[in-house]
C-alpha atoms as a printed R data frame, in Angstrom:
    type eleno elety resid chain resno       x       y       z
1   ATOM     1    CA   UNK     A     1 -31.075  -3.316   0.133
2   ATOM     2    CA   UNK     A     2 -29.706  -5.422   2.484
3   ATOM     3    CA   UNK     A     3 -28.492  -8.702   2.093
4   ATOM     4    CA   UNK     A     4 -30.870 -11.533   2.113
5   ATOM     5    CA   UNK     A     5 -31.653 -15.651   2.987
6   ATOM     6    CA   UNK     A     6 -32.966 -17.313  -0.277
7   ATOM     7    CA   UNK     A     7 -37.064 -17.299   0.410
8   ATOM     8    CA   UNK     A     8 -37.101 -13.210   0.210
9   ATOM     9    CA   UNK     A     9 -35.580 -12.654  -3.192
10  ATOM    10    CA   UNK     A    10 -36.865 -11.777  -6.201
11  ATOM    11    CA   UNK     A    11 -35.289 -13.042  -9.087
12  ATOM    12    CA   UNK     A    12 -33.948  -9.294 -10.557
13  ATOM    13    CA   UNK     A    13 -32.146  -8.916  -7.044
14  ATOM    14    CA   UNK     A    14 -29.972 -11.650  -7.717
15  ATOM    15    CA   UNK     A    15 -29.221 -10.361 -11.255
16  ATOM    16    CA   UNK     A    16 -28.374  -6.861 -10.010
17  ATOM    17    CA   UNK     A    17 -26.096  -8.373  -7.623
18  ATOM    18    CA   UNK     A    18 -24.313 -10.793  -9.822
19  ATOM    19    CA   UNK     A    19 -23.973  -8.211 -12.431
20  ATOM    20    CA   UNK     A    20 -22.402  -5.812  -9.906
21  ATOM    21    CA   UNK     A    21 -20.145  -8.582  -8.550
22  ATOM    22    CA   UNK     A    22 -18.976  -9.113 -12.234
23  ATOM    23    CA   UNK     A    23 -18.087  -5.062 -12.426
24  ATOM    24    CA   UNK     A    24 -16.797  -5.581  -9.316
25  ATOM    25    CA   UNK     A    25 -13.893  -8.814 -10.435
26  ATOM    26    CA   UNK     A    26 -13.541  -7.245 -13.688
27  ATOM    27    CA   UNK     A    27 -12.065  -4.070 -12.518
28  ATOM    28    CA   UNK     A    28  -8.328  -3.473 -12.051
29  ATOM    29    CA   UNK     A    29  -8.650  -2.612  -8.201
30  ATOM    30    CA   UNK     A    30  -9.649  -6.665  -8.282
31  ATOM    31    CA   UNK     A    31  -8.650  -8.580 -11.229
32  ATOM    32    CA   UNK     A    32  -5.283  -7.717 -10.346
33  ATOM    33    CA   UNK     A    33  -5.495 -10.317  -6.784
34  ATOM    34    CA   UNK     A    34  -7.430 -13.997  -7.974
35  ATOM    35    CA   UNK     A    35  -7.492 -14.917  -4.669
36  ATOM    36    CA   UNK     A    36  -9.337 -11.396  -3.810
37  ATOM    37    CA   UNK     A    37 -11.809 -12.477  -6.816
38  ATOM    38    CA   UNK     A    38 -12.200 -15.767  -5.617
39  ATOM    39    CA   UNK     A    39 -12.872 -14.524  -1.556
40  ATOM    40    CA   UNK     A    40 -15.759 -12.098  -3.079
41  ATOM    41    CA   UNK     A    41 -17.013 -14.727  -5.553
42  ATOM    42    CA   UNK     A    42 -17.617 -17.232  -2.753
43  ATOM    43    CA   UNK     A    43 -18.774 -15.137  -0.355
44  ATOM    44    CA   UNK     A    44 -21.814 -13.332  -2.593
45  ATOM    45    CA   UNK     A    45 -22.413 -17.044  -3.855
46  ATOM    46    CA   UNK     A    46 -22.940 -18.607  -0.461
47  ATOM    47    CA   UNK     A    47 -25.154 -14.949   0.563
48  ATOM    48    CA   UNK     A    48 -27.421 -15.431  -2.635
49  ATOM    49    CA   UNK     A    49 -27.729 -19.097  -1.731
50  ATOM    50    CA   UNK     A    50 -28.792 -18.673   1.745
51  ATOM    51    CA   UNK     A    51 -26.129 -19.317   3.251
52  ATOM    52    CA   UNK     A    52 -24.484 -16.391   4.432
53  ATOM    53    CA   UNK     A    53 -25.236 -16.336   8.027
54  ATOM    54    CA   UNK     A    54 -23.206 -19.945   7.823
55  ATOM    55    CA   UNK     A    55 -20.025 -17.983   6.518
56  ATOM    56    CA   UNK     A    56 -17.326 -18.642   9.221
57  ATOM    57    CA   UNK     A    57 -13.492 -18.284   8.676
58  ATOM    58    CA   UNK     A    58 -13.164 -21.707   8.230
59  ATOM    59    CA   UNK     A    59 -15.744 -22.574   5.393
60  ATOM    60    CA   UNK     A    60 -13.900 -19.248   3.653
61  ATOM    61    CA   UNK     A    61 -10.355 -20.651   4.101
62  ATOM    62    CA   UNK     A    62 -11.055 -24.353   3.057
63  ATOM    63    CA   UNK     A    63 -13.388 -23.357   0.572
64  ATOM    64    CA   UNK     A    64 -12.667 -20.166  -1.266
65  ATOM    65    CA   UNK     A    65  -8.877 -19.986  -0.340
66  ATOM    66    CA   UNK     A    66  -7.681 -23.570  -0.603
67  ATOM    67    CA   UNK     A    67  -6.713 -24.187   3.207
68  ATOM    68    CA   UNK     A    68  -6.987 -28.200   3.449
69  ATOM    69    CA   UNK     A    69  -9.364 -29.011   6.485
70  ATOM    70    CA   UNK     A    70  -6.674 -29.236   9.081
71  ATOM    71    CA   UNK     A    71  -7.207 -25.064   8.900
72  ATOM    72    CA   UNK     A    72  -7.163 -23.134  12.524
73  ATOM    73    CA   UNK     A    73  -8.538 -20.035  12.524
74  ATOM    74    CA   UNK     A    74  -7.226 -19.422  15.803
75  ATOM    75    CA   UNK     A    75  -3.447 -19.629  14.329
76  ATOM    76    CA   UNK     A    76  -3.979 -18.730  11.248
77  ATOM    77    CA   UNK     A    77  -5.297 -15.248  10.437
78  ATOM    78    CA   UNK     A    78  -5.683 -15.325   6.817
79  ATOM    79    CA   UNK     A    79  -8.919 -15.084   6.290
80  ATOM    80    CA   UNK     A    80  -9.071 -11.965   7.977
81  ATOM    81    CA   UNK     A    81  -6.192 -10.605   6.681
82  ATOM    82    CA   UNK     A    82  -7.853 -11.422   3.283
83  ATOM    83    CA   UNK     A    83 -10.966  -9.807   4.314
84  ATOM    84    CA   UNK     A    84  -9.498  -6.557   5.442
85  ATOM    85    CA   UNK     A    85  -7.590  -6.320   2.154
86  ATOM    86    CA   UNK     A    86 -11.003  -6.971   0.680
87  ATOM    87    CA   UNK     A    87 -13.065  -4.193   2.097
88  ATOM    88    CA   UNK     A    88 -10.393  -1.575   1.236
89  ATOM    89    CA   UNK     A    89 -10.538  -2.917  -2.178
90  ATOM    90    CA   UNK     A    90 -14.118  -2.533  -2.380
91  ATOM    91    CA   UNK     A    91 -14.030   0.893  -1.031
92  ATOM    92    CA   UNK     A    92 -11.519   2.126  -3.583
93  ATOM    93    CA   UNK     A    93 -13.514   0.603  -6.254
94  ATOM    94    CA   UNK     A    94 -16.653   2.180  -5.057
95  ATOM    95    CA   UNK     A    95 -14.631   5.724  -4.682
96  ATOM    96    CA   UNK     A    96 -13.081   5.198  -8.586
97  ATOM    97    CA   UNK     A    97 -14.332   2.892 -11.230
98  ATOM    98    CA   UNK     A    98 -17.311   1.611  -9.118
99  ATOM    99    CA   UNK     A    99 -18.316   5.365  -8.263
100 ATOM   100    CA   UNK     A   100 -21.540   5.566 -10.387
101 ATOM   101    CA   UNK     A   101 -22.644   1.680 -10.083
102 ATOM   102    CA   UNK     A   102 -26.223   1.339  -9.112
103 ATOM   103    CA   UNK     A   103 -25.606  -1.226  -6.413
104 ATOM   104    CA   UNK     A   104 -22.950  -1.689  -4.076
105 ATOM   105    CA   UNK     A   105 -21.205  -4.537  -2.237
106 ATOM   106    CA   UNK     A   106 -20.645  -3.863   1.002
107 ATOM   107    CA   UNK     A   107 -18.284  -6.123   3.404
108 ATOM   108    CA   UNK     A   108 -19.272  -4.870   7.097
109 ATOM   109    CA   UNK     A   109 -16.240  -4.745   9.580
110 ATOM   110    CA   UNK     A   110 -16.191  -8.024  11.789
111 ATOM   111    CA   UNK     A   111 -18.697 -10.681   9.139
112 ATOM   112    CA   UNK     A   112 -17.811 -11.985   6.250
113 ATOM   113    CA   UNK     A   113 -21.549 -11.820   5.222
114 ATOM   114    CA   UNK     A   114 -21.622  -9.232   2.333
115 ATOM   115    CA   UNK     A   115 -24.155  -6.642   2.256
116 ATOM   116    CA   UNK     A   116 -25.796  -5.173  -0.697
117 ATOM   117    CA   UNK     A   117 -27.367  -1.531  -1.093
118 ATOM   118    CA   UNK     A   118 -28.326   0.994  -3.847
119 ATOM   119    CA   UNK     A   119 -25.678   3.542  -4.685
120 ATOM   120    CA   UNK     A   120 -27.468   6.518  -4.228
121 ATOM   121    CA   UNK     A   121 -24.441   8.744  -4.649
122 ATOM   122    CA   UNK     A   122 -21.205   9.197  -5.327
123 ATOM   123    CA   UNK     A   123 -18.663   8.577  -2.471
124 ATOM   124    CA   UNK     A   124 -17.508  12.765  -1.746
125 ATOM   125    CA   UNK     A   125 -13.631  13.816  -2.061
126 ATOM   126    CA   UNK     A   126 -13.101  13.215   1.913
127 ATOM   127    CA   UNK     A   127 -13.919   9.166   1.426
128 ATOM   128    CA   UNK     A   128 -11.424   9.488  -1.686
129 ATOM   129    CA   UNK     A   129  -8.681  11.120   0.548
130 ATOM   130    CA   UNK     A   130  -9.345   8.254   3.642
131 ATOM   131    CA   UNK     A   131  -9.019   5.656   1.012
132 ATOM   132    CA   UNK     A   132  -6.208   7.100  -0.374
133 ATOM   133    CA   UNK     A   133  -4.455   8.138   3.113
134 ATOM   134    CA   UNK     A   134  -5.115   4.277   4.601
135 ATOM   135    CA   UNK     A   135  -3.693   2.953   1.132
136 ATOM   136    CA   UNK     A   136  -0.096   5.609   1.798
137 ATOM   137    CA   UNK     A   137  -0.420   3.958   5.197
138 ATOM   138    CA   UNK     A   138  -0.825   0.416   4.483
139 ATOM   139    CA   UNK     A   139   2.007   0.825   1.842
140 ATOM   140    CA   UNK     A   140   4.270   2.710   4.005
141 ATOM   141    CA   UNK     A   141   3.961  -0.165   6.947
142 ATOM   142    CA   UNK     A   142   4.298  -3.123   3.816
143 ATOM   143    CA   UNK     A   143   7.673  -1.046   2.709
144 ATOM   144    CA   UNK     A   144   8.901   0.271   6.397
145 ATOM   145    CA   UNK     A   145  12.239  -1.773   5.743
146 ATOM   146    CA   UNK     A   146  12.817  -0.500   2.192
147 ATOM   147    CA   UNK     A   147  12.030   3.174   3.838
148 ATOM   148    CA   UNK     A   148  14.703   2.035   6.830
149 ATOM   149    CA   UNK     A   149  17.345   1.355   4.366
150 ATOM   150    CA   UNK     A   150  16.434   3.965   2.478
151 ATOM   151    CA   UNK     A   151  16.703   6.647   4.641
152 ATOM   152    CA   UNK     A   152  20.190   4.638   6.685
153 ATOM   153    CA   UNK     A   153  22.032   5.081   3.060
154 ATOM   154    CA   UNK     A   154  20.784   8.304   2.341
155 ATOM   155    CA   UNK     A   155  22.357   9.531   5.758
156 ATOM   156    CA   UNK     A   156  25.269   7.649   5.364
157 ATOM   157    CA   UNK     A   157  26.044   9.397   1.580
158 ATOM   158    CA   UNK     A   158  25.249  12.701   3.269
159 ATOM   159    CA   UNK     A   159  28.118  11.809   6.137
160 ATOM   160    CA   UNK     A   160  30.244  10.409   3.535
161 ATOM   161    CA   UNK     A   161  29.911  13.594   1.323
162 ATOM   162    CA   UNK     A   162  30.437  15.445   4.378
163 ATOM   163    CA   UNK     A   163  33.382  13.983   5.543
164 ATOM   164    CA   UNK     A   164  35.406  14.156   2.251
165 ATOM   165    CA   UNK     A   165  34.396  18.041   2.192
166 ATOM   166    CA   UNK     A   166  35.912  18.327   5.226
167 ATOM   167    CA   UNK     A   167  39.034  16.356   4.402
168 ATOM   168    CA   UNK     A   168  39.183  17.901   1.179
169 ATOM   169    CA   UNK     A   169  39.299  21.600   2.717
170 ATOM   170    CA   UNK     A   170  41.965  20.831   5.053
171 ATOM   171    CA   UNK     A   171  44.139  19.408   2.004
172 ATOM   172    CA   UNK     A   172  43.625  22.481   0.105
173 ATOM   173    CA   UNK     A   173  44.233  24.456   3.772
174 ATOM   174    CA   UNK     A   174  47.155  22.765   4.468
175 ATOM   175    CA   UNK     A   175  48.858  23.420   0.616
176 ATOM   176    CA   UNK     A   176  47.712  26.691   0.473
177 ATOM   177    CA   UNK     A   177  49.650  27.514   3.893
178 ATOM   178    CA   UNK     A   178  52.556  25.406   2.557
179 ATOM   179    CA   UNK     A   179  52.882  27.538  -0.645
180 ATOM   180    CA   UNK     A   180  52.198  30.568   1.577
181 ATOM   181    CA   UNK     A   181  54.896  29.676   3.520
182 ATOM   182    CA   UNK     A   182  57.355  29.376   0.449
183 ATOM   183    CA   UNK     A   183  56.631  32.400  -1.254
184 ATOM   184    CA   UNK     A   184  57.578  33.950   2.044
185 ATOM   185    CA   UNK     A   185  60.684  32.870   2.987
186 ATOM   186    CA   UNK     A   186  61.540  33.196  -1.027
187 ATOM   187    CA   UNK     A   187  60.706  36.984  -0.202
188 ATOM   188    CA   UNK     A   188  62.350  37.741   3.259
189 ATOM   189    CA   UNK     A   189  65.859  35.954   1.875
190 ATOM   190    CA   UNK     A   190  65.916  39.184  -0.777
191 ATOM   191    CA   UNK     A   191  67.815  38.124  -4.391
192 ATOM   192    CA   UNK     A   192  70.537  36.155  -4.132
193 ATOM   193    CA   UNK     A   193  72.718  37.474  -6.924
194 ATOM   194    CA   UNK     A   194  74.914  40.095  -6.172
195 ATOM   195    CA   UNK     A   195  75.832  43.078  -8.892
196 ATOM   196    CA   UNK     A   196  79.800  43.487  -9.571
197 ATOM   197    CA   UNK     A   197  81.112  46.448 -10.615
């Protein structure tokens, strides 16, 4: 089903959907991020009350994320930040815990109008692996200075390792020649004691 203004619901609709935005809060993907909660909360709220064509990045910030009304959209790109982070939690959800939920809550790309539609099945193992292989992404860009300075002192150790190995070998070259060189002038000079008769 798709999501409505308030004189074409029927009463059930609006149960279904509030029960599946509770499933939807409750679960780990989203309990873990209040202000996540609080973006979906107020955005279903103002789409069940009619409002959700009105939904604009402004109402959202001032409203649901506590932006004071001096908010610019224009220079401040939280609210779509927020709602990106939002539709990738809604998709893991809906590929994990949320898999066999018998209505979904859809955020479409570009409106921060939510959408609601039966589940009629599972998400497949391919969604599971683009969810997964956006989340390594997203993660990976979040940490790409951790990686950095990973990677710098790994190299460094392996130089530094490398470098005493080398130093090391030409110690043990350079005492191995010098106890060479003893044991052959020791040999070439013959004994020194003489025999008397």
């Amino acid at each position: 089903m798709a999501a409505r203004g308030r004189g074409d619901r029927e009463p059930e609709s609006d149960w279904d959907v509030r029960a599946a935005l509770s499933r939807v809060v409750a679960s780990p993907t989203i309990a873990k991020s209040p202000q996540l909660a609080h973006f979906l909360t107020y955005i279903v709220d103002e789409t069940l009350a009619g409002r959700g064509d009105r939904l604009k990045a402004y109402t959202i910030a001032t409203d649901a994320l506590g932006r004071d009304a001096n908010f610019d959209p224009q220079t401040d790109p939280i609210v779509r930040v927020e709602a990106g982070r939002l539709r990738r939690a809604l998709e893991q959800y809906y590929a994990t815990d949320g898999r066999t939920d018998p209505l979904v809550i859809d955020l479409p790309t570009g409106r921060y109008m939510p959408a609601f539609r039966a589940n009629v099945a599972p998400r497949s193992a391919v969604a599971r692996f683009r969810i997964w292989r956006r989340d390594m992404s997203d993660t990976l860009r979040t940490n790409i200075r951790l990686v950095l300075l990973v990677a710098f002192v790994a190299v460094a150790v392996s130089l530094s390792f490398d470098l005493l190995w080398m130093v090391l070998s030409a110690e043990r070259k350079s005492i191995e020649a010098f106890f060479h060189s003893r044991s052959a002038t020791a040999s070439s000079a013959g004994p020194t004691d003489s025999v008397k008769p």
